[in-house]
Wavefront OBJ file of the C-alpha trace (Angstrom):
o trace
v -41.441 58.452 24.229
v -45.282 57.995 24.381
v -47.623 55.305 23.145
v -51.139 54.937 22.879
v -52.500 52.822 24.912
v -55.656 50.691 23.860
v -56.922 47.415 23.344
v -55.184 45.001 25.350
v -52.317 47.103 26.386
v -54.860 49.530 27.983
v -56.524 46.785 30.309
v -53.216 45.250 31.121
v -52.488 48.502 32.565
v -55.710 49.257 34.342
v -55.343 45.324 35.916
v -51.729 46.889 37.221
v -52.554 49.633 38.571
v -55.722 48.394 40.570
v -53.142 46.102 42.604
v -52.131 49.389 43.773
v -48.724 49.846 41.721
v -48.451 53.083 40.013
v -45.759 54.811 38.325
v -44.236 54.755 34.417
v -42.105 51.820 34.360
v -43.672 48.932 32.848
v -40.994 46.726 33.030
v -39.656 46.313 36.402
v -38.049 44.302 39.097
v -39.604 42.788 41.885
v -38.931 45.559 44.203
v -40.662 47.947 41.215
v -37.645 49.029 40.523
v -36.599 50.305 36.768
v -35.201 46.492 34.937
v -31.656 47.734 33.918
v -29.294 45.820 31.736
v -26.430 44.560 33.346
v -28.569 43.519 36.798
v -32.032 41.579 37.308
v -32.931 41.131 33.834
v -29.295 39.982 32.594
v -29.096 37.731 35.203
v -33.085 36.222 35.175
v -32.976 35.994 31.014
v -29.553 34.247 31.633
v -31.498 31.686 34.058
v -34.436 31.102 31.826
v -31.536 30.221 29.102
v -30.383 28.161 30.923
v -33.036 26.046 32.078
v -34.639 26.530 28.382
v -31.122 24.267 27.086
v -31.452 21.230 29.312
l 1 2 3 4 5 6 7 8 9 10 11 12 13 14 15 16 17 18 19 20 21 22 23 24 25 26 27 28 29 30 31 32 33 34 35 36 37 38 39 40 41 42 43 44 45 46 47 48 49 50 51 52 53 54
């Protein structure tokens, strides 16, 4: 899947990849790995739940 990318999106991505990270995952783990369901994400959305209910 493609998207155009302009505007805001399009300087996000220049600001990204002038710190030297390159590659087509936008969303990724600290390592710059690929975020997959059941691992960093799951387990970092569960922790910002968390904190978000007390």
């Amino acid at each position: 899947m493609q998207i155009d990318l302009v505007g805001e999106l399009s300087a996000l991505i220049k600001r990204i990849k002038s710190r030297g990270i390159v590659g087509m995952t936008i969303l990724a783990d600290p390592r710059g790995q690929p975020l997959k369901q059941y691992s960093y994400f799951r387990s970092q959305f569960k922790l910002a739940r968390d904190r978000a209910e007390r």
